[in-house]
C-alpha positions as CSV (number, residue, x, y, z in Angstrom):
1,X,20.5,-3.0,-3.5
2,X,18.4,-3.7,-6.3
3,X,17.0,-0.5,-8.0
4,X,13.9,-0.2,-10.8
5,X,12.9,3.1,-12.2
6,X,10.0,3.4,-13.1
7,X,10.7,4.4,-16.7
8,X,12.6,1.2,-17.2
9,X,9.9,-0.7,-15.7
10,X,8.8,-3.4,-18.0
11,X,5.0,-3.7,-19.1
12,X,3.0,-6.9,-18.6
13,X,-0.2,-7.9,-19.7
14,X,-2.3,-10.6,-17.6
15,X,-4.9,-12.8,-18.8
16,X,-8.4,-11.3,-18.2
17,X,-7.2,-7.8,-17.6
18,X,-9.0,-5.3,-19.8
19,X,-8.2,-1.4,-19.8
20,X,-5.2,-1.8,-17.5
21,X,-1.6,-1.2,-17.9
22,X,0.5,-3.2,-15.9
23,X,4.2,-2.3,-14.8
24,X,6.5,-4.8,-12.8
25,X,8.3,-3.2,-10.3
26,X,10.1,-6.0,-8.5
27,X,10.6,-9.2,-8.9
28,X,10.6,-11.9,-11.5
29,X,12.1,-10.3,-15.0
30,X,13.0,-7.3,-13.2
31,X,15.6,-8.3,-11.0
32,X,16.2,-10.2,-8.1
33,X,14.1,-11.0,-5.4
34,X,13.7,-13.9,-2.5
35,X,9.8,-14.5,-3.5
36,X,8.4,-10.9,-3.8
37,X,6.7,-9.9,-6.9
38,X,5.7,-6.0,-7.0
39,X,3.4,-4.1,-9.8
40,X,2.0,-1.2,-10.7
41,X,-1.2,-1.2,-11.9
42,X,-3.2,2.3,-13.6
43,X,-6.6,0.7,-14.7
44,X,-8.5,3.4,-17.0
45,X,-12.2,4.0,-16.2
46,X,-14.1,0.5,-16.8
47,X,-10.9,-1.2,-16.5
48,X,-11.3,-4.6,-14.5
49,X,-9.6,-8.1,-14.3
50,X,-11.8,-10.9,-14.6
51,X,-13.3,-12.8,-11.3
52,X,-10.5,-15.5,-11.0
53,X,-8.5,-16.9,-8.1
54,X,-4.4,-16.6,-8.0
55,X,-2.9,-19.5,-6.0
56,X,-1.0,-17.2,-4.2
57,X,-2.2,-13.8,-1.9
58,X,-2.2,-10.7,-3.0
59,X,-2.3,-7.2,-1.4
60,X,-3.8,-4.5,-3.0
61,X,-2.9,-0.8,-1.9
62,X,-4.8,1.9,-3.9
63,X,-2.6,4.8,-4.6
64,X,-4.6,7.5,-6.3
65,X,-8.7,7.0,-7.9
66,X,-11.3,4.3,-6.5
67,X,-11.8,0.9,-7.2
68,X,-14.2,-1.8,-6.3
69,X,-12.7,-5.1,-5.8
70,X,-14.7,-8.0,-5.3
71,X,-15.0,-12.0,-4.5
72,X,-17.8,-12.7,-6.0
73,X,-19.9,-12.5,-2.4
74,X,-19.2,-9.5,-1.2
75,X,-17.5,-6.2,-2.6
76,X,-15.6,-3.1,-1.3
77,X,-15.0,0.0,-2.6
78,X,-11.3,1.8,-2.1
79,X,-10.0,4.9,-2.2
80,X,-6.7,6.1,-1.7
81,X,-3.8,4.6,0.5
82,X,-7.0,2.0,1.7
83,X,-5.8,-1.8,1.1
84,X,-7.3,-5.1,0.8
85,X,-5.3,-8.5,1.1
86,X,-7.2,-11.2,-1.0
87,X,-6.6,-15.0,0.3
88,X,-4.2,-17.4,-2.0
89,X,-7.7,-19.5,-3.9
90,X,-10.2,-17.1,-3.2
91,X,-11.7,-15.3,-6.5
92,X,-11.0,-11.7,-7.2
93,X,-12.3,-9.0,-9.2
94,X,-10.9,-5.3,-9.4
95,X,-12.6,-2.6,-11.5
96,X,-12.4,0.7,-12.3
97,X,-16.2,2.2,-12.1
98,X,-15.1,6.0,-12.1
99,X,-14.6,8.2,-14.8
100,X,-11.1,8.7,-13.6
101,X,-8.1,6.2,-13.7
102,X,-6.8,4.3,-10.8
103,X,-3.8,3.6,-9.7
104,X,-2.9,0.2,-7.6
105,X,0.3,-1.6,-6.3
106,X,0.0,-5.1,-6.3
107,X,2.8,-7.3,-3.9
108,X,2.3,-10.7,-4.2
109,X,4.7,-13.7,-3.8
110,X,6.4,-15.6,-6.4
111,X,4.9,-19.1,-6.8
112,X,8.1,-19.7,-8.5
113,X,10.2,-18.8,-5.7
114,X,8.7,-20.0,-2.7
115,X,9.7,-18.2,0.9
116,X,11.8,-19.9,3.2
């Protein structure tokens, strides 16, 4: 058992990302993990990541506020405990277009640490 509170949670601070505070859960510098990487996003109002694509998936799960996340075709807006799985190469952008901050966990895999 591998255990991360959230007050020791490290910050980290992607490329692209503007208005967002990012928290790694799980995962890479964190601790252990067999290809899991978990964070904690809380994007501010107008926070949003650039439109880029991740080689890997990702699964968005929004945990309190509203965000838009888009491909750069099509866009979706979600609310609470609503989630959204974005394909490893396709292009993302998430944004905060409330005047309340969002909160989002993001679970991806660890291109460093491939599955089995």
């Amino acid at each position: 058992m591998h255990v991360v509170r959230l007050a020791d949670a490290p910050a980290y601070h992607p490329p692209g990302h503007v208005d967002m505070r990012c928290l790694r859960l799980q995962g890479r510098e964190v601790g252990p993990s067999d290809g899991l990487i978990l964070n904690l996003c809380h994007l501010l109002p107008g926070g949003t990541t650039g439109l880029d694509a991740s080689p890997v998936e990702k699964v968005y799960v929004v945990l309190d506020g509203e965000v838009v996340i888009s491909n750069g075709d099509s866009e979706v807006e979600l609310r609470a405990w609503d989630s959204c799985r974005i394909a490893a190469g396709e292009a993302r952008c998430v944004q905060n277009r409330t005047s309340r901050n969002a909160t989002v966990l993001l679970a991806m895999p660890d291109p460093a640490r491939p599955a089995i």
